[in-house]
C-alpha positions as CSV (number, residue, x, y, z in Angstrom):
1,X,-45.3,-107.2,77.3
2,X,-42.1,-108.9,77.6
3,X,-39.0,-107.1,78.6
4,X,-37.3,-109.0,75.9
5,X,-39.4,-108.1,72.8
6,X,-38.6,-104.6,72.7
7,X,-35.0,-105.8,72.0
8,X,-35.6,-108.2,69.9
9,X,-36.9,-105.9,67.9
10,X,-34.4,-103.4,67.5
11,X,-32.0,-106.1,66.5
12,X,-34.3,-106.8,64.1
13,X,-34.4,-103.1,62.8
14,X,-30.6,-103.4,63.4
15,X,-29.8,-106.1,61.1
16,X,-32.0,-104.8,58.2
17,X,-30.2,-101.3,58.0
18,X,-26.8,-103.2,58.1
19,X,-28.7,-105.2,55.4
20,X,-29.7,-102.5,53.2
21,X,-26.6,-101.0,53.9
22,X,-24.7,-104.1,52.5
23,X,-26.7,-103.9,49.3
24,X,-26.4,-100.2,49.1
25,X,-22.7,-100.8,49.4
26,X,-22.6,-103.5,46.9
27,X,-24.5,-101.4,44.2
28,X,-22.3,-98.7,44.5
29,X,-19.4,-101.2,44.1
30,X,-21.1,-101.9,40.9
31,X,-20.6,-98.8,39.7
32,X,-17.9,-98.7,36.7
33,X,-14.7,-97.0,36.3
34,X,-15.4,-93.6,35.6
35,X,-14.9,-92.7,31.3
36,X,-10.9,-92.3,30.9
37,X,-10.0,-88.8,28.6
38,X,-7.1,-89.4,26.6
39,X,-5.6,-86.2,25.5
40,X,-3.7,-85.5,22.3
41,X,-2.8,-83.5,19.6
42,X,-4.8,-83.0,16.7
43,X,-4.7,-84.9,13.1
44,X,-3.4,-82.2,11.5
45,X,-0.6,-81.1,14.0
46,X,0.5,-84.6,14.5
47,X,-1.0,-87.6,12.7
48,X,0.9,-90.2,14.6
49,X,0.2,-89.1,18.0
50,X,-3.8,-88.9,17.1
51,X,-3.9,-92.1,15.3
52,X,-1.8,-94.0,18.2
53,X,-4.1,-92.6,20.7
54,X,-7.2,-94.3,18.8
55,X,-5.3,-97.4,18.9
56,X,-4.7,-97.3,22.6
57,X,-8.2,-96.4,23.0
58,X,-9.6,-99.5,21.2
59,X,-7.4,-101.9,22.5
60,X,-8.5,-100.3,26.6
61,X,-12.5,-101.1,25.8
62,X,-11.5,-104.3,24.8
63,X,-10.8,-104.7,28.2
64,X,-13.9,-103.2,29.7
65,X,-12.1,-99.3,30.5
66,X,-14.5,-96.4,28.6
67,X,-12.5,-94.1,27.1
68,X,-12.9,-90.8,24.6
69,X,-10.0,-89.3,22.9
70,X,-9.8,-85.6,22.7
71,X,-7.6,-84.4,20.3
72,X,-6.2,-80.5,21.5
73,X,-4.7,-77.5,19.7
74,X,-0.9,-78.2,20.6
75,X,-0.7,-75.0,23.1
76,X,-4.0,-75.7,25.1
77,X,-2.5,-79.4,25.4
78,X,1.0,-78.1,26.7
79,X,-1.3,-75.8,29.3
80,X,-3.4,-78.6,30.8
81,X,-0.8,-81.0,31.0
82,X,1.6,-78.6,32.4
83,X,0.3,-75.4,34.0
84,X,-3.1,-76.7,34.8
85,X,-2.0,-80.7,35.1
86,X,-6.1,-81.2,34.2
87,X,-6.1,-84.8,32.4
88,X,-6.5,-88.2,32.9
89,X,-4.0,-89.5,30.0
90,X,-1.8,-87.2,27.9
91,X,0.2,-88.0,24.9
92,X,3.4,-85.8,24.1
93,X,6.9,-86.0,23.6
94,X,10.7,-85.2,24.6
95,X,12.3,-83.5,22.4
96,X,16.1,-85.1,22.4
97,X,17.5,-81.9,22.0
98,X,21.7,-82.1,22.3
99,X,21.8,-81.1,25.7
100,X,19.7,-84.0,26.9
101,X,22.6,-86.6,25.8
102,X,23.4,-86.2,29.4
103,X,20.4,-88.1,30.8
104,X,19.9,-85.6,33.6
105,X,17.1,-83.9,32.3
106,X,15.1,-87.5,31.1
107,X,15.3,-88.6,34.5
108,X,14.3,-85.8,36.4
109,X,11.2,-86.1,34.7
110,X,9.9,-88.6,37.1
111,X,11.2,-86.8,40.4
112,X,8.7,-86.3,42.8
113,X,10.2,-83.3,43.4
114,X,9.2,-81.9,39.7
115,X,5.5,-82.6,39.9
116,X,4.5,-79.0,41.0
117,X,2.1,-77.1,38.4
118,X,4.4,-76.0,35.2
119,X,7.5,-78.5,36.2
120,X,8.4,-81.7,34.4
121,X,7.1,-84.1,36.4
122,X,3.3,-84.0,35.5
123,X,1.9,-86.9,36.2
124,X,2.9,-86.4,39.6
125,X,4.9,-89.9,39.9
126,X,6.7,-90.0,43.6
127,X,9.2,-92.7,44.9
128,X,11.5,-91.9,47.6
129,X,14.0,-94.3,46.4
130,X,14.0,-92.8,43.1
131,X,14.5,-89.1,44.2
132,X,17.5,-90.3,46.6
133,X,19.3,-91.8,43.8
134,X,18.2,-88.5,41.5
135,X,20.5,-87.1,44.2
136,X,23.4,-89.6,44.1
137,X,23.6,-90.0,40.4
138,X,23.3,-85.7,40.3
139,X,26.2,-85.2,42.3
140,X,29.2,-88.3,41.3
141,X,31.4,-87.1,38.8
142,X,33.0,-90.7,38.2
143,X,31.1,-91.4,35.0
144,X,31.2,-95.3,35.9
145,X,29.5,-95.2,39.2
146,X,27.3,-92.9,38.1
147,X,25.8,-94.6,35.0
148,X,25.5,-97.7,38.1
149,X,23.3,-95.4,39.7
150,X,21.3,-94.3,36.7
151,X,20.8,-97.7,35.2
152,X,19.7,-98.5,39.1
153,X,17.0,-95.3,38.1
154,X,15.5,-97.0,35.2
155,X,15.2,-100.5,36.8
156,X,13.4,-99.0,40.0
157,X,11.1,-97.3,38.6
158,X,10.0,-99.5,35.6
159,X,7.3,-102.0,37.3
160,X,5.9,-98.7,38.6
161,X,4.5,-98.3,34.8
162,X,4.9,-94.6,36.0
163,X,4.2,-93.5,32.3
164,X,4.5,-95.3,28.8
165,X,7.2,-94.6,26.7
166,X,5.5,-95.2,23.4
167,X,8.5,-95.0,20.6
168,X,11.6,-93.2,19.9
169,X,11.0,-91.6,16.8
170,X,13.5,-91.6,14.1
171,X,14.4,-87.9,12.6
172,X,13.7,-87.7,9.1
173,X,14.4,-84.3,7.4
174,X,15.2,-82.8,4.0
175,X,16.8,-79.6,3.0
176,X,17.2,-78.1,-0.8
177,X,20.8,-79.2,-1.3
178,X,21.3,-76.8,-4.9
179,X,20.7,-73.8,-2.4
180,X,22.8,-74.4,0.3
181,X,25.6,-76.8,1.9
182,X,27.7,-77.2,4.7
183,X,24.2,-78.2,6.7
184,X,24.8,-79.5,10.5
185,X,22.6,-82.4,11.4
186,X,22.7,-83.5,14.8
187,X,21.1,-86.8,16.6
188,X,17.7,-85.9,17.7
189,X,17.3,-82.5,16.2
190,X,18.2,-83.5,13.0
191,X,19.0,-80.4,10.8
192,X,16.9,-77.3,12.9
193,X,19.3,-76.8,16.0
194,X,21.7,-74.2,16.9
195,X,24.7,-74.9,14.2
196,X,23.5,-75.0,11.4
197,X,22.7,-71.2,11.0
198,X,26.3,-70.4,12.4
199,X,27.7,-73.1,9.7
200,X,25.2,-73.4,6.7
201,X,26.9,-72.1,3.6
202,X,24.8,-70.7,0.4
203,X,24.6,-70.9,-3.1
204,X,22.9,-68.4,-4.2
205,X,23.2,-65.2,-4.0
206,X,20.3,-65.3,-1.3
207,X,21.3,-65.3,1.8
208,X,17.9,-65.6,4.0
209,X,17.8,-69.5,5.5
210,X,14.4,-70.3,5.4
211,X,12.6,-72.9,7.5
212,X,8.8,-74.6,7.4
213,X,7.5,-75.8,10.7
214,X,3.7,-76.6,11.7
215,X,4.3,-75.5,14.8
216,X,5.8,-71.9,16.4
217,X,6.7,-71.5,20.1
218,X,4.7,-71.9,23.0
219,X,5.8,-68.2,23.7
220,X,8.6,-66.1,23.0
221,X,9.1,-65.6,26.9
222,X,12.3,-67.1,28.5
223,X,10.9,-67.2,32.4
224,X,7.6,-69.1,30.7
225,X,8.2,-71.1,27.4
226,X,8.1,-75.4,28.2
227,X,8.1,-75.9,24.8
228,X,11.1,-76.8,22.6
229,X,10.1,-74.8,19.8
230,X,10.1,-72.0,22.1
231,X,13.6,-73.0,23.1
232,X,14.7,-74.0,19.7
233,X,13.9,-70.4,18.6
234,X,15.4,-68.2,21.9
235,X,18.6,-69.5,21.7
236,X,19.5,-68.1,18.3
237,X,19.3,-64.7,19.7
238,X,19.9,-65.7,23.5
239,X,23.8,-66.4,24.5
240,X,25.0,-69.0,27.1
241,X,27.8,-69.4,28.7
242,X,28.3,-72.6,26.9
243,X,27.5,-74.4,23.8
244,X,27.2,-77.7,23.2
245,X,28.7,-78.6,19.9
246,X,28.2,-81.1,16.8
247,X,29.8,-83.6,18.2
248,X,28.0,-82.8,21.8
249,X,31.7,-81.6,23.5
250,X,31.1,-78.2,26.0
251,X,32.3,-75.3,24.4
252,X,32.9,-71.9,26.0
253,X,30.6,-69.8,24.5
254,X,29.9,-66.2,25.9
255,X,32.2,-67.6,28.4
256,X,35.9,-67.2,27.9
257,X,37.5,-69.8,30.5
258,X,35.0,-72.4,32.6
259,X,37.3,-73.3,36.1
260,X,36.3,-75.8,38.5
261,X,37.9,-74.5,41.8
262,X,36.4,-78.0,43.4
263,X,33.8,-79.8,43.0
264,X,31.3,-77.0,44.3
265,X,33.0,-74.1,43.4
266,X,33.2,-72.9,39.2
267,X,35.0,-69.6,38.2
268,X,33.9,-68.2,35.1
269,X,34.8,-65.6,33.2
270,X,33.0,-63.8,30.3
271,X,34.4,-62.3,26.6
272,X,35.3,-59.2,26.6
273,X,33.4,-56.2,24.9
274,X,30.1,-58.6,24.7
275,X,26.7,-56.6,24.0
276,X,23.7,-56.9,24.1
277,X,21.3,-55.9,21.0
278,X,20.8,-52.5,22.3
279,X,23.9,-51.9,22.3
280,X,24.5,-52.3,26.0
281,X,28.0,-53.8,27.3
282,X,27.2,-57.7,29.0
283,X,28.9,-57.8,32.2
284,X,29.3,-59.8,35.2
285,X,25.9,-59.0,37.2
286,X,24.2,-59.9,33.7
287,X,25.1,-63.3,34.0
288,X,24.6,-63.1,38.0
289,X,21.3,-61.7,37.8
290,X,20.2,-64.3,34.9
291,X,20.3,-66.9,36.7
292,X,19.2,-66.1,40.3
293,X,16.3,-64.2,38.6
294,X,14.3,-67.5,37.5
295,X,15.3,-68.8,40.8
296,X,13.8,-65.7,42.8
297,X,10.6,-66.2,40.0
298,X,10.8,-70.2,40.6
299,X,10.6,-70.8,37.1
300,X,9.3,-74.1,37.7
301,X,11.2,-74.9,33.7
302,X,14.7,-74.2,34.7
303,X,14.3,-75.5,39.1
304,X,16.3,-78.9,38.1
305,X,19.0,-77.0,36.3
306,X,19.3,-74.4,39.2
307,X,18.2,-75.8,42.6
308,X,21.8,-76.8,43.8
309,X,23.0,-73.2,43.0
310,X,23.8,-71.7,46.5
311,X,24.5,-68.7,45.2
312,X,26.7,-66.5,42.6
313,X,29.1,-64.1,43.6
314,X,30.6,-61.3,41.1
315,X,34.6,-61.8,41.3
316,X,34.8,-58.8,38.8
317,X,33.7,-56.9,36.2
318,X,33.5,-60.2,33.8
319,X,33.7,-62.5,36.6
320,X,31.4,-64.6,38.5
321,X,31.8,-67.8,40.7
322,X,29.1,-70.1,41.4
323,X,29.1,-71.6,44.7
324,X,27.0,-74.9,44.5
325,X,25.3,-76.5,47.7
326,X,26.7,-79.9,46.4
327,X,28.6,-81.3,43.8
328,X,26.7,-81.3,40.2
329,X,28.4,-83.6,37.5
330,X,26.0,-82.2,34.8
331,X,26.9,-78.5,36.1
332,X,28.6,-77.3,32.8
333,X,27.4,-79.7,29.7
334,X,23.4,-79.0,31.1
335,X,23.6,-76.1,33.6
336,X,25.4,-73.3,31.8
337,X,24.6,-74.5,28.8
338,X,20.7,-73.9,29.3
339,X,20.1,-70.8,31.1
340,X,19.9,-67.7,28.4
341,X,22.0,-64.6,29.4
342,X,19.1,-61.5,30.3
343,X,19.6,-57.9,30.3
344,X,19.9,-57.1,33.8
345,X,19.2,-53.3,32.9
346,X,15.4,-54.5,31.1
347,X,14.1,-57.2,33.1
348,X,15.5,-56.2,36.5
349,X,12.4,-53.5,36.4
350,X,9.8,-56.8,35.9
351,X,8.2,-58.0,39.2
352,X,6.2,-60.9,37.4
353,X,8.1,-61.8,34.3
354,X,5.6,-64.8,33.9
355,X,2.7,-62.7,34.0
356,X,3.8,-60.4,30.5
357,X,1.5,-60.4,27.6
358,X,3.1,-60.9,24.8
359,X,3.6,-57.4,23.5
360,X,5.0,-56.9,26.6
361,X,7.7,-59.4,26.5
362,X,11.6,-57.9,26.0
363,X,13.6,-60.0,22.9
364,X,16.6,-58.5,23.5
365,X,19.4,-60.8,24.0
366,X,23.3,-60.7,23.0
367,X,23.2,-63.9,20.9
368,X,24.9,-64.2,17.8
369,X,20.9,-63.2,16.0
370,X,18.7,-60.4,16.9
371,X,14.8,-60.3,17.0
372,X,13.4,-59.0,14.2
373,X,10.0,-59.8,13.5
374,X,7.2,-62.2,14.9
375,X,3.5,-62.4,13.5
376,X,1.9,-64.9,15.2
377,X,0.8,-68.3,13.5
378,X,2.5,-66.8,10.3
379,X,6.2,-65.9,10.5
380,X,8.9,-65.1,12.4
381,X,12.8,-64.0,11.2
382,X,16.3,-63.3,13.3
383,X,18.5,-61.3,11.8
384,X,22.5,-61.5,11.9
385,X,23.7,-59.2,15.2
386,X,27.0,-57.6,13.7
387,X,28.9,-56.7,16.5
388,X,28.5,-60.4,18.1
389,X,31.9,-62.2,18.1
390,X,30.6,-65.1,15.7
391,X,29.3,-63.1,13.2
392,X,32.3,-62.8,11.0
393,X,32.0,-66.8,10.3
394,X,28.3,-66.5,9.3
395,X,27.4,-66.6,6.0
396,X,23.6,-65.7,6.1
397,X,22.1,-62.3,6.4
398,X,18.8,-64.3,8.4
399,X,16.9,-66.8,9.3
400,X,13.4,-67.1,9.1
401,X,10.7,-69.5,9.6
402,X,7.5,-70.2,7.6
403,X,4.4,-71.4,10.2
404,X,2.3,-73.9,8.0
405,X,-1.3,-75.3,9.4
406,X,-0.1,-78.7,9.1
407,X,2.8,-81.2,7.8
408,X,1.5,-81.1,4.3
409,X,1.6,-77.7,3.7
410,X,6.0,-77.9,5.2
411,X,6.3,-80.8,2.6
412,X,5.1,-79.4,-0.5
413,X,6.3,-76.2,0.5
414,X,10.0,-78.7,0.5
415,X,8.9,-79.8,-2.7
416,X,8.2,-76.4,-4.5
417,X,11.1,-74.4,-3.1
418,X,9.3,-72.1,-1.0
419,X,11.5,-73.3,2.2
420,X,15.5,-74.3,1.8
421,X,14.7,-76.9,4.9
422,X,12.2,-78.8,7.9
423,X,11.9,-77.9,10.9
424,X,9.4,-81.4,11.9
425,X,10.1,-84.9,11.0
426,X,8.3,-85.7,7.8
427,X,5.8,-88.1,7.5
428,X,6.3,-91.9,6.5
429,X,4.3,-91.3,3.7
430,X,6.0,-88.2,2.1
431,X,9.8,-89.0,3.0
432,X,10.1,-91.6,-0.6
433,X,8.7,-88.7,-2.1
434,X,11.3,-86.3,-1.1
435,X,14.0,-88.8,-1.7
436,X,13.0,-89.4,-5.3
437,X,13.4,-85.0,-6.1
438,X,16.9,-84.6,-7.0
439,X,17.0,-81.0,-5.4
440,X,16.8,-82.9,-2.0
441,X,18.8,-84.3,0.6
442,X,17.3,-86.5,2.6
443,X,18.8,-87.0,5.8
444,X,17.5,-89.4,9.2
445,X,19.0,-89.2,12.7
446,X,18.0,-91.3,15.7
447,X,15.9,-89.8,18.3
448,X,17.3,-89.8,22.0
449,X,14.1,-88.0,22.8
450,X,10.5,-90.2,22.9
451,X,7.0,-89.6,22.6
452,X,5.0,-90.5,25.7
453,X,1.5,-91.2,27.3
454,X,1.6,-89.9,31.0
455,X,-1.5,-90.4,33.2
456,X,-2.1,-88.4,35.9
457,X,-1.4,-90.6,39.3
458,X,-3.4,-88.0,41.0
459,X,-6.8,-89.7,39.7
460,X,-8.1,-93.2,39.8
461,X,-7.7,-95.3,38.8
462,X,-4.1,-94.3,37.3
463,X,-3.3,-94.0,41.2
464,X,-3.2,-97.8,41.2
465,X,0.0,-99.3,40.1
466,X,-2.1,-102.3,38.8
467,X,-4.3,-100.9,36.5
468,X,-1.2,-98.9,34.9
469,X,0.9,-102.0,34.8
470,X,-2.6,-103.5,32.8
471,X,-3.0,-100.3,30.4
472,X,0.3,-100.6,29.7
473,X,0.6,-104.2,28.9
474,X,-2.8,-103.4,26.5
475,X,-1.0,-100.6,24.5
476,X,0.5,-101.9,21.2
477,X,3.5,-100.2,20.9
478,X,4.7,-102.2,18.1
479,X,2.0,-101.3,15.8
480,X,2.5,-97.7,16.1
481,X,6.0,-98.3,15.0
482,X,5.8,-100.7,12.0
483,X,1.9,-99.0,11.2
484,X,2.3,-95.3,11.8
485,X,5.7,-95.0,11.6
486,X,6.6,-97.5,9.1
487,X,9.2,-98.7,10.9
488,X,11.1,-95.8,11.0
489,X,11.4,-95.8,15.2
490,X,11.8,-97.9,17.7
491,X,9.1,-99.4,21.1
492,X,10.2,-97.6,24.3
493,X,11.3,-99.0,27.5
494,X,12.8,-96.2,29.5
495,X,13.1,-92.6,29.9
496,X,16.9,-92.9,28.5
497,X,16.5,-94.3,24.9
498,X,18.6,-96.9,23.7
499,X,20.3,-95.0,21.1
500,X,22.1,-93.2,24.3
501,X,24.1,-96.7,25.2
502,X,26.5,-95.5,27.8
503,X,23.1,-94.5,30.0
504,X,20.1,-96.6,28.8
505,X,19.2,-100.1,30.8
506,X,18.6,-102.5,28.5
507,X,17.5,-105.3,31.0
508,X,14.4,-103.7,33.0
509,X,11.1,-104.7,32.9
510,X,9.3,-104.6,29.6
511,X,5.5,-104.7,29.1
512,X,4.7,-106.5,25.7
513,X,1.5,-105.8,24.2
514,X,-0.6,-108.8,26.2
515,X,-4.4,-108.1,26.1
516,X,-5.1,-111.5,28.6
517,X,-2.0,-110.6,30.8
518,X,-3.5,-107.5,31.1
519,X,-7.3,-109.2,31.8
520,X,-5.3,-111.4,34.5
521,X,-3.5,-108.6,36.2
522,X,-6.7,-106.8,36.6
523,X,-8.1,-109.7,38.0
524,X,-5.9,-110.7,40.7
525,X,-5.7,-107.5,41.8
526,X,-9.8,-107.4,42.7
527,X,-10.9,-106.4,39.5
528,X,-14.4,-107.3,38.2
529,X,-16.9,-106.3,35.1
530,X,-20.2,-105.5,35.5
531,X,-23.4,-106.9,33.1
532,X,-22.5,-104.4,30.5
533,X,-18.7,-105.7,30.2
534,X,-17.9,-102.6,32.1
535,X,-15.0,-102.9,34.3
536,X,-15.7,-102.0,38.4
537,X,-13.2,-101.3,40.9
538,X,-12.4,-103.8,43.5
């Protein structure tokens, strides 16, 4: 035989396995995009956030994506998008509570350093760049340079497409204006925040304020609630040191006098003769232990709000100085204004404070209402704490709120008296309604808050900055305003909504709905579609 055959031979065998392997390889290239989930809330919780996510859906399999939408119960949504951060695509929303005028909170939304299971960074979006000028813009108190800095945010991170800001939503509430006056409405909580309780004035000889909402809080549990509502409802019967107020100016609240030593270094000191609903004087480790407690518990909620607190040192018996590891410019407005005063004498004895179930959770607070009662799905209701040092200037005995299945059972309950005011935007459909009843007030704030779709950059192919520039470009924003919302809202750019001018960008990159732009991005970045009109991954 000769010599040579033998190796001929095996580079025969050689080059068909490299062959087959070729073809094997270029079948599984074939292989489409894996289905897309998009998660939302369900019809009756929120009909604009289902019916947009249909849209979005229809407008993706135009393009070859498949996609399902999965509509949730609102609290198993908030637990895999937060706690779990099991999705694909979620669609939920910002609440642009006062608090948030300061755009700290938007923008740490998309720090890489937030993206940890139950923080609010979800999606799991990291640029270096970004976080470093998180860090600058955190710590310059020149408003100037730092609104340089935080316009610098929103431009950086827009061609990213690190989430879609679908719409600010305008704020369209009512209340029953021949039972009370003197109502606070505020931009982007409209009428249920934290005023008008303290302010709202009746005319009746009933005294009970009482609110519809479809939704109740995520918990009752301030080292676990994510949820506004939860938030919304705590703070009546939590103190903080500070208040923000109608006109979103810091106002000592349990605090007394608010110093700033230097830039790292605030002395405050607390009201005298302060107690909590037991009956129990507030003092100075109170307010120490409440906020290194969530710290020690890295409640993962509060971390942006507390990570540059060194520590906090009791100066005296209603005393305490925080010493910050650098300067925080949003230290007082955000900071003190956010972390609830706790017992030290109850929750000191809790090891896991996240872990309570929730007959196990304390509601004791010092705030200017005290828990009363809470049956879940149904009703809850606060009641006036006497001894508390606002309670001379309120004029209701309580406030309550009535937990409806849906929108349309808070409207007609608006239009038949059984509630004195909303809790939830009304519907586009029902507001002419309530402005055509004469015992109405209809009022409409802007939102500083937006509803979002945030894919998880975790997975492909939302890991590719292409094919989230493409979906992006193929969501008609637009229509979900002037469609679902009837106008009443505006198409989002950036985490900091236009309607906060002094922060918001106005000149980053915008993605128009474009279904061919989005075809041609896909495209030139190695994009193909299969037989079926399925797209495949380069």
């Amino acid at each position: 035989m000769n010599k040579s055959q033998p190796r001929r031979q095996a580079a025969r065998w050689l080059v068909a396995l490299v062959a087959a392997g070729l073809l094997w390889g270029a079948a599984q290239a074939q292989e489409p995009i894996p289905t897309i989930e998009i998660l939302t809330t369900t019809e009756s919780y929120d009909a604009i956030r289902y019916e947009g996510a249909f849209i979005i859906a229809d407008a993706w399999r135009e393009l070859g994506f498949d996609v399902v939408v999965r509509p949730q119960e609102f609290s198993t949504l908030l637990q895999r998008f937060y706690d779990e951060q099991d999705f694909d695509v979620t669609i939920l929303g910002w609440s642009g509570r006062v608090e948030r005028l300061d755009p700290q909170h938007f923008l740490a939304t998309l720090d890489s350093r937030q993206a940890g299971l139950g923080a609010n960074n979800p999606g799991g979006y990291a640029n270096p760049a970004y976080d470093a000028l998180f860090d600058l813009q955190s710590r310059e108190f020149d408003a100037d340079a730092r609104r340089a800095y935080v316009q610098q945010m929103q431009e950086l991170a827009a061609p990213d497409a690190p989430l879609v800001i679908l719409f600010h939503r305008d704020e369209v509430v009512a209340y029953n204006a021949t039972r009370w006056t003197d109502m606070v409405t505020m931009a982007g909580e409209g009428l249920y925040n934290e005023w008008t309780p303290l302010r709202a004035t009746p005319l009746t000889n009933d005294r009970v304020l009482t609110i519809g909402s479809p939704q109740e809080p995520d918990n009752v549990n301030p080292l676990a609630s994510t949820s506004v509502w939860g938030w919304k409802w705590m703070r009546m019967y939590y103190d903080k040191l500070v208040r923000l107020s109608p006109e979103v100016e810091p106002l000592p609240w349990a605090a007394e006098t608010i110093t700033a030593v230097d830039d790292v270094t605030i002395d405050v000191t607390l009201r005298a003769g302060m107690t909590f609903h037991d009956f129990t004087p507030v003092t100075a480790e109170d307010v120490k232990f409440s906020f290194e407690y969530p710290i020690a518990n890295d409640y993962a909620y509060f971390r942006p709000f507390l990570s540059r607190i060194g520590r906090v040192e009791v100066t005296g018996p209603l005393s305490v100085r925080f010493h910050l590891t650098e300067p925080v410019a949003s230290f007082i407005t955000v900071t003190l204004s956010q972390i609830p005063i706790l017992p030290m004498h109850i929750w000191s004895a809790i090891d896991n404070p996240a872990d309570l179930n929730p007959d196990e959770i304390p509601t004791i607070g010092s705030g200017p209402f005290q828990f009363d009662r809470y049956d879940r799905g149904e009703y809850m209701r606060l009641t006036v704490y006497p001894m508390h040092f606002a309670a001379d200037d309120i004029d209701i005995d309580a406030m309550e709120m009535i937990i409806f299945a849906d929108s349309e059972g808070v409207f007609t309950a608006m239009q038949t008296g059984q509630i004195d005011m909303t809790a939830w935007r009304m519907e586009p459909g029902q507001i002419p309604l309530a402005e055509a009843n004469a015992d109405l007030v209809v009022v409409g704030v802007p939102d500083f808050g937006y509803f979002h779709m945030t894919w998880n950059l975790r997975r492909a192919p939302f890991d590719d900055v292409a094919v989230r520039r493409a979906l992006t470009m193929a969501t008609d924003r637009q229509r979900m305003v002037d469609v679902l919302l009837d106008g009443r809202g505006e198409v989002g750019s950036s985490v900091v909504a236009p309607v906060n001018a002094f922060w918001h960008n106005p000149f980053i990159e915008r993605f128009d709905y474009d279904l061919e732009a989005a075809r041609a991005a896909l495209e030139a970045a190695g994009y193909t579609w299969n037989a079926d009109g399925r797209i495949v991954a380069p």
